[in-house]
RODREN-190751 format. One record per residue (C-alpha): residue number from 1; residue in three letters; y, x, z. Coordinates in Angstrom, 1 decimal, decimal comma. Each point is the difference from the previous one (the first is absolute). Layout:
<rs>
[r NUM; "ALA"; [Y; X; Z]];
...
</rs>
This chain:
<rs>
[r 1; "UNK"; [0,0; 0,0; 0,0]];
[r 2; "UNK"; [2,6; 2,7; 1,1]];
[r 3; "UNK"; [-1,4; 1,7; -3,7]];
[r 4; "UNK"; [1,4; -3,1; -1,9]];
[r 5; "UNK"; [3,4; -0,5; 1,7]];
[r 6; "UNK"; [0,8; 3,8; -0,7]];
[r 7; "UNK"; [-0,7; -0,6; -3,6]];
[r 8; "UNK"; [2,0; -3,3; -0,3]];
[r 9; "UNK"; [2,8; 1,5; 1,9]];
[r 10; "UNK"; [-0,2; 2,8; -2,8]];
[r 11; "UNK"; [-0,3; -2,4; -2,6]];
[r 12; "UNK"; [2,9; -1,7; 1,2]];
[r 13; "UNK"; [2,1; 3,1; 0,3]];
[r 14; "UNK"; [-1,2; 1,2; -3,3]];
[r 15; "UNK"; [0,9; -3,3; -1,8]];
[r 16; "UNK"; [3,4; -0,4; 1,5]];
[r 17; "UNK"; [0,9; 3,3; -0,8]];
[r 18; "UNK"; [-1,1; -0,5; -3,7]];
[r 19; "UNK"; [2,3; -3,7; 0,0]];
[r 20; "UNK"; [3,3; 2,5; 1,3]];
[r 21; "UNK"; [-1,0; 2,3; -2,8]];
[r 22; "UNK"; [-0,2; -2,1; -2,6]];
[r 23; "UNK"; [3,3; -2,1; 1,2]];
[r 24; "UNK"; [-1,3; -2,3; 1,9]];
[r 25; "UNK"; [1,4; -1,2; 3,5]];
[r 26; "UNK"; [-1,3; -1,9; 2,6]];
[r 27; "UNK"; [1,7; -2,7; 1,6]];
[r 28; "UNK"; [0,1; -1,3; 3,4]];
[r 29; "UNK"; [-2,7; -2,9; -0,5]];
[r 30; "UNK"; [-1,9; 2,5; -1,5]];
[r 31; "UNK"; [0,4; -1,3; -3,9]];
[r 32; "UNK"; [0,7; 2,8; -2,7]];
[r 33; "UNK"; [2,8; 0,3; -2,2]];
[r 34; "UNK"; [0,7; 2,0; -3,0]];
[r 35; "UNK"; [2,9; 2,1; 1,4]];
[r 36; "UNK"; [2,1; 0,5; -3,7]];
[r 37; "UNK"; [2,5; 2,3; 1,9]];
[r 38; "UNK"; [-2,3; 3,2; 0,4]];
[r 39; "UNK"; [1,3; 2,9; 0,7]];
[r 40; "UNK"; [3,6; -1,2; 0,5]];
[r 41; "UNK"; [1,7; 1,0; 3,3]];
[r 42; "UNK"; [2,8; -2,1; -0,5]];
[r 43; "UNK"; [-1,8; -3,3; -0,4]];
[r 44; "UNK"; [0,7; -2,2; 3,0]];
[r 45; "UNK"; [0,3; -4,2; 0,9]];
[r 46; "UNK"; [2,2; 0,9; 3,1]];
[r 47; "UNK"; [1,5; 3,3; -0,3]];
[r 48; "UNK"; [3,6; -1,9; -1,7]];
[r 49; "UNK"; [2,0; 3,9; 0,1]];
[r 50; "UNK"; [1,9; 0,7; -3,3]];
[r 51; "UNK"; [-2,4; 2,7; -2,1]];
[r 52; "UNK"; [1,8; 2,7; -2,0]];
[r 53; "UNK"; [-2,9; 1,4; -2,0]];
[r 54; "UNK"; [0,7; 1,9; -2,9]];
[r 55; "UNK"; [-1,6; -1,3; -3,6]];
[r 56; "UNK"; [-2,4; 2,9; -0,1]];
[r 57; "UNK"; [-1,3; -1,0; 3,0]];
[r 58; "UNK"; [-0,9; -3,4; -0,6]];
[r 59; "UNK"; [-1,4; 1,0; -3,3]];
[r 60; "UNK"; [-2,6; 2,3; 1,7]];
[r 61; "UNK"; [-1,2; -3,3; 2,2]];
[r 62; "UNK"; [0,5; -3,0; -2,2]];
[r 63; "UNK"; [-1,8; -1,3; -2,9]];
[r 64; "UNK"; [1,2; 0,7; -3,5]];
[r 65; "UNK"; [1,2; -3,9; -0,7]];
[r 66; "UNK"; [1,4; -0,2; 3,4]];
[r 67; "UNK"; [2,0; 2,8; -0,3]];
[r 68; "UNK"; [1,3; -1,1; -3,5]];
[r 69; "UNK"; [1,1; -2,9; 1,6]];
[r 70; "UNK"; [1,2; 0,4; 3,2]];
[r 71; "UNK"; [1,7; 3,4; -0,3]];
[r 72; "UNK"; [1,0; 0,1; -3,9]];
[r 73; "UNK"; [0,8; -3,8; 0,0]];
[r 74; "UNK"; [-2,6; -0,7; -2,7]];
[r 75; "UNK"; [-0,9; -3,9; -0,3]];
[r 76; "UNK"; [-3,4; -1,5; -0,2]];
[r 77; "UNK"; [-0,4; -2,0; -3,3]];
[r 78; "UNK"; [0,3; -3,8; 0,7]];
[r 79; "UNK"; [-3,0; -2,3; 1,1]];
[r 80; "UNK"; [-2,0; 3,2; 0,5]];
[r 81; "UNK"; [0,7; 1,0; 3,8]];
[r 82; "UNK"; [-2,8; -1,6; 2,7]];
[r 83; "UNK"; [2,3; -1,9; 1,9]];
[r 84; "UNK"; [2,2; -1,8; -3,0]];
[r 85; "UNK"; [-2,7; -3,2; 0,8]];
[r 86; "UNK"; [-1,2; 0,6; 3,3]];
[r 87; "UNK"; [0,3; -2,6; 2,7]];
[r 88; "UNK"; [-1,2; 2,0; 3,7]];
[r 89; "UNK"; [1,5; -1,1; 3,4]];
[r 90; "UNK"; [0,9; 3,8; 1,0]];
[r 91; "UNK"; [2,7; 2,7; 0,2]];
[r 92; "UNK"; [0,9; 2,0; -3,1]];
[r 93; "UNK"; [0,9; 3,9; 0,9]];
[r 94; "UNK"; [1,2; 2,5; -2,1]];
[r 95; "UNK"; [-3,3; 2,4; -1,4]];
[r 96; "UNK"; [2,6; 2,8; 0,7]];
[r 97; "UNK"; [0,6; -0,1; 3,3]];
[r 98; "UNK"; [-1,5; -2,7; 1,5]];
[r 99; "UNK"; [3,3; -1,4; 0,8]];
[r 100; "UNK"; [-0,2; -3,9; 0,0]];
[r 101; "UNK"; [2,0; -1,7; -2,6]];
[r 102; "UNK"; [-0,7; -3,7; -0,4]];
[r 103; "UNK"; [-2,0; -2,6; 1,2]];
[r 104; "UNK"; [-2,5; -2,8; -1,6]];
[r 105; "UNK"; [2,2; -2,9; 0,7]];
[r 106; "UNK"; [2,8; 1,5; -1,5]];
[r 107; "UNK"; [-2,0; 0,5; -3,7]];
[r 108; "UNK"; [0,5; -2,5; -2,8]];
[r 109; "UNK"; [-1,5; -0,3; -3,3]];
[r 110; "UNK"; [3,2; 0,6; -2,1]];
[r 111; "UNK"; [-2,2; 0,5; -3,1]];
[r 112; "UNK"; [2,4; 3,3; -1,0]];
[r 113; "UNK"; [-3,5; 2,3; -0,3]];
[r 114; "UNK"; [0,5; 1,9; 3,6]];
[r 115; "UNK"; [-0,4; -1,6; 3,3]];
[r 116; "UNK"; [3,1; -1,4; 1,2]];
[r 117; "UNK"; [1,4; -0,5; 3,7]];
[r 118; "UNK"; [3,1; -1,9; 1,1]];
[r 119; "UNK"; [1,1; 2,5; 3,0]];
[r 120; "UNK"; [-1,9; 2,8; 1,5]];
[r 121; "UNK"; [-1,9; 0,3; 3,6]];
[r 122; "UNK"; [2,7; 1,5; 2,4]];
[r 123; "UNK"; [4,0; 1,1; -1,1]];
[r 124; "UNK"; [-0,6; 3,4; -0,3]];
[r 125; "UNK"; [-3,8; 0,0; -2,2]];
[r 126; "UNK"; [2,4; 0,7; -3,1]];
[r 127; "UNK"; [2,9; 1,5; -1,4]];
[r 128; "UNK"; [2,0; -0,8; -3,0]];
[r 129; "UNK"; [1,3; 2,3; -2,8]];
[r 130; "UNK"; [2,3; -0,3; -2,7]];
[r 131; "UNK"; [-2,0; 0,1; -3,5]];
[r 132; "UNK"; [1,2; 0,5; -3,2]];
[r 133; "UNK"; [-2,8; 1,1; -2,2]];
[r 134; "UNK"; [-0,8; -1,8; -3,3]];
[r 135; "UNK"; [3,5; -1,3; -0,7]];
[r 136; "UNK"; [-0,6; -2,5; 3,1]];
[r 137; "UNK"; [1,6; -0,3; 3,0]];
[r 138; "UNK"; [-3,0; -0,7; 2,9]];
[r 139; "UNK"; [-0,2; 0,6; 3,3]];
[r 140; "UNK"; [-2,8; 2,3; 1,0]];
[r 141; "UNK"; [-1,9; -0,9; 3,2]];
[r 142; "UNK"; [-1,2; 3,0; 1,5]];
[r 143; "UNK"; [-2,5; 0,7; 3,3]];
[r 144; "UNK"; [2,2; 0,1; 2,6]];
[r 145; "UNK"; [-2,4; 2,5; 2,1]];
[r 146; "UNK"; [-0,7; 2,6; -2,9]];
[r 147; "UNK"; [2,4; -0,9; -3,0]];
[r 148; "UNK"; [-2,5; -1,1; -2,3]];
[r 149; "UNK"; [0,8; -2,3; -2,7]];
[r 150; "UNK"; [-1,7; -3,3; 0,1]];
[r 151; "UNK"; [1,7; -2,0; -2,3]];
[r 152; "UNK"; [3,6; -2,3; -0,8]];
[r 153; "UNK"; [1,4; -2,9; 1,8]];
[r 154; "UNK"; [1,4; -2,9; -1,8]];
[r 155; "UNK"; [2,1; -2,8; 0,8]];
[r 156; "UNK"; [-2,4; -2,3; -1,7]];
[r 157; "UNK"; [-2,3; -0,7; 2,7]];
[r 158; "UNK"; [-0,8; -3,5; 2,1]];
[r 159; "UNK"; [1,5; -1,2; 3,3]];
[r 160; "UNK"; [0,7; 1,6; 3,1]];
[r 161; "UNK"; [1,3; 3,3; -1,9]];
[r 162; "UNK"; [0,5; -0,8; -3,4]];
[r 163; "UNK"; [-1,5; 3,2; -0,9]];
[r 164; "UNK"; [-3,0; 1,7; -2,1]];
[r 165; "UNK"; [-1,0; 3,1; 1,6]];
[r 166; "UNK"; [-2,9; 1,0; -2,7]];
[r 167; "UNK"; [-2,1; 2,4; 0,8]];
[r 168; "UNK"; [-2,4; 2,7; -1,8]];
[r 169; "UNK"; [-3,6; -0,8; 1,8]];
[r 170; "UNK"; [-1,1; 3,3; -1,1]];
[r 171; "UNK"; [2,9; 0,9; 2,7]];
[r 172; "UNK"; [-0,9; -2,6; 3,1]];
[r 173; "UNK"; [-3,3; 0,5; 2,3]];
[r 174; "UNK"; [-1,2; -4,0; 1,6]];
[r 175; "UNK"; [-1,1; -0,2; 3,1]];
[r 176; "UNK"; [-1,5; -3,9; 0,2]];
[r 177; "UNK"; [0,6; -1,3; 3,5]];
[r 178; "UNK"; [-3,8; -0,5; 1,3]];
[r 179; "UNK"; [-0,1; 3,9; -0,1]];
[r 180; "UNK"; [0,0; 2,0; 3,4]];
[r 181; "UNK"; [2,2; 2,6; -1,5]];
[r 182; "UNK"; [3,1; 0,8; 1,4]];
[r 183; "UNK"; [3,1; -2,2; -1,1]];
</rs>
């Protein structure tokens, strides 16, 4: 008997140790999740401190298509990005920085090709910029923890705000609210 519980508590060292490894976490109630944020120090869903991190930095730890968006303020083509249709109950955080941006309640389907929020989580999730590329005049709407760019507002959006914050999903990390993750 004590043969076997040595060998599962191996077994069970050995196979958690593989999940870290391969980017997986485990979460309080024990469930895994695929932890997209490997090997990035600066990812966090309570740290809220400003982050000045240089670009070469950030393109050492992020993906290709995530650095293209969120640091050389490339867009996602329309209808293509995972959230532009999705309906969860959760918390939407930048896949940056963790920092939390917008929540569920506040999405709605504005049928633009990018999913579309009428105000963001807390007053300080984002930052504005004046944007003039194109021949346009837009207003950027960058992460206000790391200075990422997320998207444009618009003042074409419904009730309370009147605005249209839309988004790049290839930029936004969800976080549905039945998880145990931190929020």
């Amino acid at each position: 008997m004590k043969k076997l519980s040595e060998i599962l508590i191996i077994t069970i060292i050995y196979f958690t140790t593989f999940l870290i490894v391969s980017g997986y976490k485990i979460q309080e109630a024990g469930t895994m999740m695929m932890n997209q944020q490997s090997g990035n120090p600066y990812y966090s869903h309570t740290d809220t401190s400003v982050l000045n991190v240089p670009d070469s930095v950030w393109k050492k730890i992020l993906p290709a298509d995530v650095y293209a968006v969120a640091r050389e303020k490339a867009t996602e083509p329309a209808f293509t990005g995972k959230y532009t249709d999705f309906n969860g109950i959760g918390t939407y955080y930048c896949a940056v920085c963790g920092n939390r941006l917008f929540r569920s309640d506040a999405k709605f389907a504005s049928t633009c090709g990018w999913p579309s929020f009428f105000e963001p989580a807390r007053k300080n999730s984002v930052i504005y910029e004046s944007d003039n590329s194109y021949g346009m005049y837009r207003i950027e709407v960058l992460c206000g923890r790391c200075g990422s760019h997320l998207g444009h507002v618009f003042d074409d959006g419904p009730p309370p705000t009147g605005k249209r914050f839309c988004m790049n999903s290839i930029v936004l990390d969800f976080v549905p609210d039945d998880s145990t993750s931190v929020k």
